[in-house]
C-alpha positions in Angstrom: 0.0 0.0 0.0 2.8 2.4 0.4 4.0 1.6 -2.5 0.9 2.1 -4.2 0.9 5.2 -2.4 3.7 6.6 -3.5 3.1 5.7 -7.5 0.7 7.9 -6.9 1.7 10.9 -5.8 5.0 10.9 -6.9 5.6 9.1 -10.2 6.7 11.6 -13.0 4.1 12.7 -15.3 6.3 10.4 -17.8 5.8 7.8 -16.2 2.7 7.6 -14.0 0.2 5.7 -16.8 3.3 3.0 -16.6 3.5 2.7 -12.8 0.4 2.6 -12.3 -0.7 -0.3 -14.0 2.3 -1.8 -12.6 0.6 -1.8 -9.4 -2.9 -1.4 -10.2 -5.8 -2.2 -12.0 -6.7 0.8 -13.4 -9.2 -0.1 -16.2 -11.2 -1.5 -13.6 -11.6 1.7 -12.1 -11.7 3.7 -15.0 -14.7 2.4 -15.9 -16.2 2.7 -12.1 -15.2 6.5 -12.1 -17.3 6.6 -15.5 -20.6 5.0 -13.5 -20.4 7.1 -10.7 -20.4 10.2 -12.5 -22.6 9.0 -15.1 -24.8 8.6 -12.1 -24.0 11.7 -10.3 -23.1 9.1 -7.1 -20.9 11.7 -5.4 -21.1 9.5 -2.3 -18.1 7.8 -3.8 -14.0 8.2 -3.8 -14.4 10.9 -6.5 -17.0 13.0 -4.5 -17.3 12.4 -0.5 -14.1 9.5 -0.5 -16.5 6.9 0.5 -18.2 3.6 -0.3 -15.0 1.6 -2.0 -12.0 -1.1 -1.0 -8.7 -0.7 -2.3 -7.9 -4.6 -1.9 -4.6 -6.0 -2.6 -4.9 -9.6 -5.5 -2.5 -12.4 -4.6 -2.7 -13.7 -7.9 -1.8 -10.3 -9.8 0.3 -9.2 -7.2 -2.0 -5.7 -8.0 -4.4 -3.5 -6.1 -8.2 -3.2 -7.2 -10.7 -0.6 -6.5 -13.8 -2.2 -5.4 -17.1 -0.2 -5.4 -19.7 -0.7 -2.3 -23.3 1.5 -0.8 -24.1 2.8 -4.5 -27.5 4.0 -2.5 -27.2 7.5 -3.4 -26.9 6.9 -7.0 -28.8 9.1 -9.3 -27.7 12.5 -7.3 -29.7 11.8 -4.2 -26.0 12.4 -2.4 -25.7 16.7 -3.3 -22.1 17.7 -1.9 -23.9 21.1 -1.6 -24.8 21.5 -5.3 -27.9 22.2 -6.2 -30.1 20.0 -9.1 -29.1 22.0 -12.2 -25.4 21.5 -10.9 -25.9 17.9 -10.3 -27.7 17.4 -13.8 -24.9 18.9 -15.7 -22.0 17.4 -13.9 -18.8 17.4 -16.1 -17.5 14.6 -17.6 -14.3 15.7 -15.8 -15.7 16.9 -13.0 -13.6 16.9 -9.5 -13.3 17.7 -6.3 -12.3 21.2 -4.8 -8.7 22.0 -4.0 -9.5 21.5 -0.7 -10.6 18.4 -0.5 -8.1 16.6 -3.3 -8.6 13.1 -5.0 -5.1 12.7 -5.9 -5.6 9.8 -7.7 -8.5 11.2 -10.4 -6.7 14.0 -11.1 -3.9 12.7 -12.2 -5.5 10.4 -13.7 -7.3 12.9 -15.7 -4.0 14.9 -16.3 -2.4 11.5 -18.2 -3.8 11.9 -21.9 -3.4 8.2 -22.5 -5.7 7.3 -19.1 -8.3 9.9 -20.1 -8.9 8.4 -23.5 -9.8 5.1 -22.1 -12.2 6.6 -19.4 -14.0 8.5 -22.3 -13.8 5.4 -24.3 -15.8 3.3 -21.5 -17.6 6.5 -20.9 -19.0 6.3 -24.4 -19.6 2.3 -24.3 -21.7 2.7 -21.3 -24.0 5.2 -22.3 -24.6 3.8 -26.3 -25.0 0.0 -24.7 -26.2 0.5 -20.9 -27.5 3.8 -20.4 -30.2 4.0 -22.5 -34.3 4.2 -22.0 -34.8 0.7 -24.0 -32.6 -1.5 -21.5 -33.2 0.6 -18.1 -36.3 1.6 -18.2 -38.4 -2.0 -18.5 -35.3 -3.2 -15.4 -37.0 0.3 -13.4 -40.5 -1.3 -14.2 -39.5 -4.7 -13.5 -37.8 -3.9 -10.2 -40.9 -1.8 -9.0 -43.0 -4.7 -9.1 -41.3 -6.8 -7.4 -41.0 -4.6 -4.5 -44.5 -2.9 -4.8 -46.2 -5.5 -2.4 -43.4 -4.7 0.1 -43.6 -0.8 -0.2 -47.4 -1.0 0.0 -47.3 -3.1 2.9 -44.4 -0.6 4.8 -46.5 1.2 7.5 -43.5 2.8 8.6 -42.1 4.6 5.0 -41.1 7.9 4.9 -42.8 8.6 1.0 -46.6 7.6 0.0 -47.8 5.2 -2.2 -48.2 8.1 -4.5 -44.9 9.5 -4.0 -43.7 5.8 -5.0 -44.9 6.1 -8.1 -44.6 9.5 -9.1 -41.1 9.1 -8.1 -40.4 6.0 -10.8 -41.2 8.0 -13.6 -40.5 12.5 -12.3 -38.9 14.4 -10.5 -41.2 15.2 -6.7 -40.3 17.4 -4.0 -38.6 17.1 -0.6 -37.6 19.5 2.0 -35.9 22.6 0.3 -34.6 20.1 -2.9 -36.0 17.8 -4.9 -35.3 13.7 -5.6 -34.7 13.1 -9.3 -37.1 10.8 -10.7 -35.9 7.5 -12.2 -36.9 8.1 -15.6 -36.8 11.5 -15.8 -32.9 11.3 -14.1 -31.7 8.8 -16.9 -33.3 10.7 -19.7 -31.8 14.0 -18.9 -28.5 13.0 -18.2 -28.0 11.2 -21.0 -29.1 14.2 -23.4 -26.6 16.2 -21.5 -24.1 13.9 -21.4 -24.3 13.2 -24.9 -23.7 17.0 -25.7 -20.8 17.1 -23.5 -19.1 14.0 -25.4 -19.6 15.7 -28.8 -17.2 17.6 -28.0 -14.1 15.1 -27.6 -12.9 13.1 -30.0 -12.7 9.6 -28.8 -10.4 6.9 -29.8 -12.6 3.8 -32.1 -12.7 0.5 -30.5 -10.6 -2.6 -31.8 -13.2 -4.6 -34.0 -12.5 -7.1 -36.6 -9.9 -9.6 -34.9 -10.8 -12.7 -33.9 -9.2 -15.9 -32.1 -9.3 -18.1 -35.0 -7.3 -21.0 -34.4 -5.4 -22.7 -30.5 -4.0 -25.1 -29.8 -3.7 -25.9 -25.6 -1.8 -28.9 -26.0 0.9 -28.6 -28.8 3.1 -31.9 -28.3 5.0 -32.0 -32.0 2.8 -29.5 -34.3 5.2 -26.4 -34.3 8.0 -25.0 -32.4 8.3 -21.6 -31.1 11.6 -19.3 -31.6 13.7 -21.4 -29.1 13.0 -24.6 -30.4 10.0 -25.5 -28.1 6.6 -27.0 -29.1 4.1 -24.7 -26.6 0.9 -23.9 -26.6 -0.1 -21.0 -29.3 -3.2 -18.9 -29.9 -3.8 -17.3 -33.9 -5.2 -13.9 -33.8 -7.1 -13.3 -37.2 -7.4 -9.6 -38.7 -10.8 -9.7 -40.8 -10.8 -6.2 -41.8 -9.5 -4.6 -44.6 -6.7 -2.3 -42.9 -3.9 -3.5 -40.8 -4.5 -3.4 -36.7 -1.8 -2.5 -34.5 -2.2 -4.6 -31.0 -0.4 -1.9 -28.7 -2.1 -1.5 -25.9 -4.6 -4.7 -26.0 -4.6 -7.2 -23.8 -5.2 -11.2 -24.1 -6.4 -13.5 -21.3 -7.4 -16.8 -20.4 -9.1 -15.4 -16.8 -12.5 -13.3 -17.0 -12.0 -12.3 -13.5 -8.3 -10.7 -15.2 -8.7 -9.0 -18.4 -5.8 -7.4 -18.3 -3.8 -10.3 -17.8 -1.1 -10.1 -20.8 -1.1 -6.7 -23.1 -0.2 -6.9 -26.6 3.4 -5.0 -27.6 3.8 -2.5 -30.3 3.2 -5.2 -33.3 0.7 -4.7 -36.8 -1.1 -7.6 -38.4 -2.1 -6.7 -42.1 -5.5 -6.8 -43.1 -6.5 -10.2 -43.7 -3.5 -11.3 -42.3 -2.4 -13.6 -38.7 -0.1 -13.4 -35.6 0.9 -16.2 -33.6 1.0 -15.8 -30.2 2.7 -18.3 -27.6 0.5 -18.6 -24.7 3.6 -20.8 -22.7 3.5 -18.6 -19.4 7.3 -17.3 -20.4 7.5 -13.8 -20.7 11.2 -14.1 -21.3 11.3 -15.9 -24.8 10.1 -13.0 -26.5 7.5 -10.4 -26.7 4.7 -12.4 -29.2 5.2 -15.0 -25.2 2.4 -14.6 -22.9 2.3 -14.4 -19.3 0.0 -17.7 -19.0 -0.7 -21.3 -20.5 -4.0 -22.5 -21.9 -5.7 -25.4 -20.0 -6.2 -28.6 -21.8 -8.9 -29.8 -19.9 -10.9 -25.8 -20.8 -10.7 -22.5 -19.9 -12.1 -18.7 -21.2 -9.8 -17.0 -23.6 -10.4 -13.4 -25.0 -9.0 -10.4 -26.4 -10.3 -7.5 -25.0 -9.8 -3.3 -25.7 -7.5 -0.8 -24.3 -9.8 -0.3 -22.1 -9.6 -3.7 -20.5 -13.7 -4.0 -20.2 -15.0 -5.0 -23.2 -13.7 -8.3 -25.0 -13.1 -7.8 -28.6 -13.5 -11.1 -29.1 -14.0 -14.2 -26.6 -14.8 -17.5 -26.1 -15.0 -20.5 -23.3 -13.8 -24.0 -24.4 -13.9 -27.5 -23.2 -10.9 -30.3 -23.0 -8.6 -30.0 -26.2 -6.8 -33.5 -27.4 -3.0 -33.5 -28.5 -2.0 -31.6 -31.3 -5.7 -31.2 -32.5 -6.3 -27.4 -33.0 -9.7 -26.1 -32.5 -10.5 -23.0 -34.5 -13.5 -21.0 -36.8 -14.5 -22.1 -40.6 -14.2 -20.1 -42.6 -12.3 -17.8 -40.8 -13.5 -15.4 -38.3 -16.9 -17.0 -38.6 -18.7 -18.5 -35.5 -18.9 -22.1 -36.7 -16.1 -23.5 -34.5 -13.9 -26.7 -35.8 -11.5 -29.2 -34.4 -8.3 -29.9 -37.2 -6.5 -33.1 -37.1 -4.1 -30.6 -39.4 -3.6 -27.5 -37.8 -2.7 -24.3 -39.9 -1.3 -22.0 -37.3 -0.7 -18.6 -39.0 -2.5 -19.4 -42.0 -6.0 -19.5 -43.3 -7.9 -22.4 -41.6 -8.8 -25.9 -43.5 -12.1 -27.7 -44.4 -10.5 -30.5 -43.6 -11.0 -30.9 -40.4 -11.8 -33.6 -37.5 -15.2 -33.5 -37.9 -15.5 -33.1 -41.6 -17.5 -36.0 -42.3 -20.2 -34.5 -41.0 -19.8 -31.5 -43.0 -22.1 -31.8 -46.5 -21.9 -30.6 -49.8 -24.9 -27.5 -49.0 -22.9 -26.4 -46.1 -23.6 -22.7 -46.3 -21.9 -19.8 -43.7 -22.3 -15.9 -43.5 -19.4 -14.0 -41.4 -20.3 -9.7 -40.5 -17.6 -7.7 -40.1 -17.5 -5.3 -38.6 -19.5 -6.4 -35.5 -21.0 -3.6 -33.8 -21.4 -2.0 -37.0 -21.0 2.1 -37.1 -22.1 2.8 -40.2 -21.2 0.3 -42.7 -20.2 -3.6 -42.6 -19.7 -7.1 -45.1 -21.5 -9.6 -45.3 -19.1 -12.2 -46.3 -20.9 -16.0 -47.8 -19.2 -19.1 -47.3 -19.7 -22.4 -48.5 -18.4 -26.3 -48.9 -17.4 -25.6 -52.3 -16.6 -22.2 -52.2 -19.2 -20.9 -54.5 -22.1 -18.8 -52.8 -21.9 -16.7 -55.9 -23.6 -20.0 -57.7 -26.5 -20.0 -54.7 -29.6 -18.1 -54.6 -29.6 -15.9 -51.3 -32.4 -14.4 -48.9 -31.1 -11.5 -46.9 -33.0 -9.9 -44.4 -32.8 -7.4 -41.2 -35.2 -8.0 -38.3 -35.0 -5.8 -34.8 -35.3 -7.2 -31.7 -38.8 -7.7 -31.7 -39.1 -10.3 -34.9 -40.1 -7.1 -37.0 -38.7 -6.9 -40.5 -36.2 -4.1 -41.1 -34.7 -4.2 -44.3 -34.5 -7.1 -47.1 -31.0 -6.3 -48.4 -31.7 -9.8 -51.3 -34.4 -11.5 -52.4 -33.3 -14.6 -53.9 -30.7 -12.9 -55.7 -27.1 -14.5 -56.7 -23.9 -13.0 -54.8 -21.6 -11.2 -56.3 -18.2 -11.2 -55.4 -19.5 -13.9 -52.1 -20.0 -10.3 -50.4 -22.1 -7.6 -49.8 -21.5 -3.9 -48.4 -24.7 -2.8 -46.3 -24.5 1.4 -45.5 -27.0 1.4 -42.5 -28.3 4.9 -42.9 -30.9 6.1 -40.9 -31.2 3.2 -38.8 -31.5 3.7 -35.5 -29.1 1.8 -32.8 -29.5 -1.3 -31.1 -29.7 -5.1 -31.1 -30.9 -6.5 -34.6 -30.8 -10.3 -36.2 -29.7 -10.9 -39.6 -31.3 -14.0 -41.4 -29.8 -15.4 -44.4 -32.0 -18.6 -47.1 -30.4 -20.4 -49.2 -31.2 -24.4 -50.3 -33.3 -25.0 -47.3 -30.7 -23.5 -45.2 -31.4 -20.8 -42.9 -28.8 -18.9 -40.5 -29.4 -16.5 -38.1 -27.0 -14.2 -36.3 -27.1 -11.4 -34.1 -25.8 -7.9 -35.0 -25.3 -4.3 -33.2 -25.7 -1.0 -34.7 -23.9 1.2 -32.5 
C-alpha cells in the first residue's frame, strides 16, 4: 500500500500511466469513475471518499478498486450543489482543491488514461445507459418490490410518492429527488452534448481468435526450439491493426492479464502468439498457458472492459487445433491438421459430418458504425452459384430491411451502408437451399 501510495503521488508525469498499471488495476476503475459520474453518485472516492475497498490480489500481485453503498446513486448524495449543478455534472468533474482526490486528477491529467475513461464513458451510455434497457429493469424492479412498499406502515414517501417518483422528478424539504426516468433521460441528453465535444479513440473490431491449440506436443516449435501452446489472432478487416495496448487473457476475472506489444497484423493477415506462461522468450510469449482440460480465452480493448473477441472452451486432445471455418466466422472446428498462421482448412476432425450445402455468413465489422460485409461461405466455395435471402429484423421479430431477395452473390459479399437506422440489437437471417442462419448484430 505504500508503495501504491507513493506511484501515486510521486511518479513523474512520464511515467505515471506505466506505474500505475504496474501496481494497479486501473481499467477497472476507469470504468467505475465513468458510473459514478454518469450517475451523479458523489457518495463515492471521487465525490465524498467513501463507499469503496482498495484490496490487494495475490494472484496479480496488484491493487483493485472495489465499489460498495451505491445507494445514493442518481444525485440523491448533493455535496452542496444544487439540481441543475448535479444534472450537468462534467465529464471531468472533480473535487475542490481543498478536498483533493489525488488519484482522479492525475488520472485525468495523463492523456493516455483519459482516453480510455471516455472510451468506457461512451460504451456505457450507447450500450447500458439507455431508455430501451433501463427503463423495462426500473418497471420490472418496482413490481417486485410494490407488495413490500405497499405493505411498509413505517415509509417515509406515500404510495403516491412511490410512483410519481419511478417516472418524475417530486419534491422534498428545500430540494427535490430526481425521478428514475426523468434522471436517466436528462443525463443522457446532457451527457451526450458534453461528449460531442471530444474526440474519442474507435474501438478494436474485426480480430478474432481463429485458431489454439492448448496442448501442442509435435505440431510447431516456437523461436527457441520449443513446441508450446499458441493462440492465432485473425485480422478480418480490410486495414492492418496495431495490437499496442490490447490485452489477451485466459481469466475473466483478469482481463488485463497479458497486453499486446507494439506489433501490426495486415488486413487479412495472422499473428501467432505463444501462450507458454514465459514472458522471457520473447514479446509475441504470454504471461499464461492454456488449460487442456478448458478454460475462457479473450482479447479484449485498451480499455480492459469489453472483450473484442471471446470465447470458453472445453478439454482439447494433442496436437488437435480447434478453430472457426471459414475464418473469423462462429462455426467452431476441431483440425487433425492445424494451420497456425495461416487460413484455416475444411478439412478438419469433424469433416465428415460436414455436406456438400454447407452454407456460412461471417459480418464484419460487429458492432457496426455505419457500414459492414457480409461475407458468404460455402463447402465448395461458391455462394456466388446459390440463390440468397437477406433480411434485417430488430429485436422484436419485426422486418427491417431485405438487403436480397433470392438474388445471386456477387463477389461472395455484400456492403450494407445502414443509414438512418436507429441503434440497437438486430438479427440478420440469411436462405439459401433449405438453409437458414441466423446471427445477431449491433448497430452502434
Amino acid at each position: 500500500m505504500v508503495n501504491f501510495i507513493d506511484v501515486i503521488n510521486n511518479s513523474s508525469a512520464e511515467d505515471f500511466s506505466d506505474n500505475l498499471q504496474e501496481v494497479f488495476h486501473v481499467q477497472n476503475f476507469l470504468f467505475f469513475s465513468a458510473l459514478n459520474n454518469l450517475f451523479v453518485n458523489l457518495d463515492s472516492y471521487f465525490g465524498s471518499g467513501h463507499n469503496y475497498y482498495v484490496y490487494h490480489r495475490s494472484d496479480t500481485d496488484k491493487f483493485i478498486h472495489i465499489p460498495w453503498d451505491c445507494n445514493e446513486t442518481f444525485a440523491n448524495f448533493t455535496w452542496n450543489m444544487n439540481p441543475y449543478q448535479l444534472m450537468h455534472l462534467p465529464i471531468f468533474w472533480e473535487n475542490p482543491p481543498n478536498q483533493p482526490r489525488p488519484l482522479i486528477t492525475r488520472i485525468f491529467d495523463n492523456e493516455e488514461l483519459r482516453d480510455l475513461y471516455l472510451m468506457d464513458y461512451q460504451f456505457i451510455l450507447e450500450n447500458e445507459f439507455r431508455e430501451d434497457i433501463l427503463f423495462p429493469r426500473i418497471d420490472e424492479l418496482a413490481n417486485l418490490i410494490r407488495p413490500a412498499v405497499y405493505e411498509d406502515t413505517l415509509k417515509m414517501f406515500s404510495n403516491e410518492l412511490f410512483e410519481q417518483n419511478l417516472e418524475e422528478d417530486i419534491q422534498f424539504m428545500n430540494g427535490i429527488i430526481f425521478g428514475l426516468k426523468s434522471f436517466i433521460t436528462a443525463r443522457r441528453n446532457i451527457i451526450e452534448d458534453q461528449l460531442a465535444g471530444f474526440n474519442i479513440e474507435d474501438r478494436t473490431e474485426g480480430l478474432f481468435i481463429n485458431e489454439f491449440m492448448a496442448k501442442n506436443e509435435s505440431v510447431i516449435a516456437d523461436e527457441n526450439g520449443d513446441y508450446e501452446d499458441w493462440v492465432e489472432i485473425y485480422n478480418a478487416n480490410d486495414f492492418s491493426v496495431n495490437l499496442e495496448g490490447l490485452f489477451l487473457t485466459d481469466d475473466a476475472q483478469t482481463p488485463d492479464k497479458w497486453q499486446f506489444p507494439n506489433i501490426e497484423i495486415p488486413a487479412g493477415s495472422f499473428l501467432l502468439i505463444w501462450t507458454d506462461n514465459d514472458e522471457e522468450d520473447g514479446e509475441l510469449h504470454t504471461n499464461f498457458k492454456l488449460s487442456a482440460s478448458g478454460e475462457y480465452l479473450a482479447i479484449y480493448n485498451r480499455d480492459a472492459i469489453i472483450p473484442v473477441d471471446s470465447l470458453t472452451f472445453g478439454e482439447q486432445e494433442e496436437d488437435i487445433s480447434y478453430g472457426r471455418f471459414p475464418d473469423g466466422s462462429e462455426q467452431w472446428e476441431f483440425f487433425e491438421n492445424p494451420t497456425p498462421g495461416n487460413a484455416n482448412s475444411f478439412t478438419s476432425f469433424d469433416s465428415e459430418f460436414v455436406h456438400d450445402n454447407y452454407f456460412e455468413i461471417s459480418l464484419f465489422p460487429n458492432p457496426v458504425s455505419e457500414k459492414c460485409k457480409f461475407v458468404f461461405y460455402s463447402a465448395k466455395n461458391e455462394p456466388n452459384n446459390a440463390n440468397v435471402s437477406l433480411k434485417i429484423y430488430n429485436a422484436k421479430g419485426q422486418l427491417v430491411q431485405t438487403l436480397l431477395e433470392d438474388e445471386k452473390i456477387e463477389n461472395n459479399s455484400l456492403v450494407w451502408n445502414r443509414g438512418n437506422i436507429c441503434s440497437g440489437v438486430y438479427f440478420y437471417q440469411l436462405k439459401t437451399d433449405g438453409i437458414s442462419i441466423v446471427k445477431k448484430m449491433i448497430l452502434k
